[in-house]
OpenMM code with the backbone's topology and positions (N, CA, C; nanometers):
from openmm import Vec3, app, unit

residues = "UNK UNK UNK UNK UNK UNK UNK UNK UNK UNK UNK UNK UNK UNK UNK UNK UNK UNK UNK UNK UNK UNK UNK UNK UNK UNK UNK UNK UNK UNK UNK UNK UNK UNK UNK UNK".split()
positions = [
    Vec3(10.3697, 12.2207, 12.0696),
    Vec3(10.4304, 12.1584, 11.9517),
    Vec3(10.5508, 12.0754, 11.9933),
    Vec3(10.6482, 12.1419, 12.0544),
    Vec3(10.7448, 12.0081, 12.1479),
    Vec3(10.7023, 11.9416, 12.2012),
    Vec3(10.6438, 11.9415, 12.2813),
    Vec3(10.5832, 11.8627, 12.3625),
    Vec3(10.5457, 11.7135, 12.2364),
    Vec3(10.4447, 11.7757, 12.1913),
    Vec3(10.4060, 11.6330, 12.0631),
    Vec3(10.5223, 11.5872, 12.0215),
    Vec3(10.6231, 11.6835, 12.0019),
    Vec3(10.7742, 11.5922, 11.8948),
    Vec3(10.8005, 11.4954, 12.0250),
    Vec3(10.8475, 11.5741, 12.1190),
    Vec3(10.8817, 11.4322, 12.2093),
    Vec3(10.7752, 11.3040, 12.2312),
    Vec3(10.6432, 11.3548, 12.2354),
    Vec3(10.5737, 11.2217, 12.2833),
    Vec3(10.5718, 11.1395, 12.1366),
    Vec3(10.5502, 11.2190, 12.0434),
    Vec3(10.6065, 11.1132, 11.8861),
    Vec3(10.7445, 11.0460, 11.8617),
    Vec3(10.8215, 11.1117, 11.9558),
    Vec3(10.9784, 11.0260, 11.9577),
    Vec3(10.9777, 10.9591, 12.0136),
    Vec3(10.8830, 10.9487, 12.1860),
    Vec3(10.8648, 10.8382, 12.2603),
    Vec3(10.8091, 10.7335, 12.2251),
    Vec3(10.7531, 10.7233, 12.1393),
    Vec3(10.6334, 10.6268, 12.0946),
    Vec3(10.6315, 10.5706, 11.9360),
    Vec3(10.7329, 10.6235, 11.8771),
    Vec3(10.8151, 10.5945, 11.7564),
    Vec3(10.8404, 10.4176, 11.7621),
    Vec3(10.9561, 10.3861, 11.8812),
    Vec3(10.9611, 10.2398, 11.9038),
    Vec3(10.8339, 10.1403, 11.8828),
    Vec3(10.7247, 10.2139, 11.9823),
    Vec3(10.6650, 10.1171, 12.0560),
    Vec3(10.5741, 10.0560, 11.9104),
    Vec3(10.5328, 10.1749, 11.8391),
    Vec3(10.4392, 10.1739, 11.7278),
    Vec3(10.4520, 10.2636, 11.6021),
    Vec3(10.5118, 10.2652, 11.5030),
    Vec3(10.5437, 10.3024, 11.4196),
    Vec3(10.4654, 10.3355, 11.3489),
    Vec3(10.3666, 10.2679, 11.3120),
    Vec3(10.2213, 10.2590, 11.2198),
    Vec3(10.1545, 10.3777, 11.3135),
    Vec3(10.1074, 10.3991, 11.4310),
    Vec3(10.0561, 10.5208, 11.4993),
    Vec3(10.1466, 10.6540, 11.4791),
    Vec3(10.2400, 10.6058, 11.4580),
    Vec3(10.2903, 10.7359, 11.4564),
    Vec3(10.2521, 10.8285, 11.3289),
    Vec3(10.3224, 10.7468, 11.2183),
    Vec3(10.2556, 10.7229, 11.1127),
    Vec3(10.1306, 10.7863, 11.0472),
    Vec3(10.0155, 10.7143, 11.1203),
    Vec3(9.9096, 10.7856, 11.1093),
    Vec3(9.8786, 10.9035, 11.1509),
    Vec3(9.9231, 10.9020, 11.2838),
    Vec3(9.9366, 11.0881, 11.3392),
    Vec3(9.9665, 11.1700, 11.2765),
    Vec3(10.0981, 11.1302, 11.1676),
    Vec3(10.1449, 11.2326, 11.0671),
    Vec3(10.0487, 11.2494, 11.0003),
    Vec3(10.0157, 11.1857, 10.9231),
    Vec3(9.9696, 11.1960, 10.7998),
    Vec3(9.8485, 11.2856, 10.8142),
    Vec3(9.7539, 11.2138, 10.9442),
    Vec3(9.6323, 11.3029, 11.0054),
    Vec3(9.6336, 11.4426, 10.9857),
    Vec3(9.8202, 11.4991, 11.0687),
    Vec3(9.7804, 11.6437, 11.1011),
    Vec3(9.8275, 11.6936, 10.9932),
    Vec3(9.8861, 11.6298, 10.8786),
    Vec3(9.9527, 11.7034, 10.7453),
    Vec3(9.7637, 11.6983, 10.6890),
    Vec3(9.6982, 11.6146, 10.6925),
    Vec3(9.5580, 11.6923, 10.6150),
    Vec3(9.5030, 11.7659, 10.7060),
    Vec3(9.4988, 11.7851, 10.8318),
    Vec3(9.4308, 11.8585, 10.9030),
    Vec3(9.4971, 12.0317, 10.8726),
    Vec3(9.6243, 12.0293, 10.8802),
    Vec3(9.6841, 12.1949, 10.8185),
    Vec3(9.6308, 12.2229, 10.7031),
    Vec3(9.6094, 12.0939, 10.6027),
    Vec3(9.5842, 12.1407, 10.4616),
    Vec3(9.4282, 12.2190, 10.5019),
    Vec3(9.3501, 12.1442, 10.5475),
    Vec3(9.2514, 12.1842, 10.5494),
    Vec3(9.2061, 12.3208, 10.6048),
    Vec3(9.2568, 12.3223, 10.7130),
    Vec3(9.2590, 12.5160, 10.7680),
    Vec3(9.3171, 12.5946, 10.6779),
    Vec3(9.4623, 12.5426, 10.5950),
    Vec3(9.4700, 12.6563, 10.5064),
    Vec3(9.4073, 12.7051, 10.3532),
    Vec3(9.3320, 12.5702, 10.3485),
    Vec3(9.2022, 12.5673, 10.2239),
    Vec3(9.1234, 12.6253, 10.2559),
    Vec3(9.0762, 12.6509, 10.4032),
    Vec3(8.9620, 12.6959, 10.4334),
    Vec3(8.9368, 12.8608, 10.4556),
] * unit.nanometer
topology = app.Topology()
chain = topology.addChain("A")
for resn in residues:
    res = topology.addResidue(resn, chain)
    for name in ("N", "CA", "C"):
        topology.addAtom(name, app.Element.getBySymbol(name[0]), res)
């Protein structure tokens, strides 16, 4: 899980919109394991 915060802080600059999407990805991906 650190590990990801840093490589999402590293990569924050470069691309914002990826980052972005990463979020959003793993906020439905939790929803979904805890629906399930």
């Amino acid at each position: 899980m650190a590990h990801g915060g840093i490589y999402l802080r590293q990569k924050r600059n470069f691309c914002p919109l990826t980052v972005s999407t990463v979020a959003v990805v793993f906020v439905v991906f939790m929803g979904v394991l805890v629906n399930s």
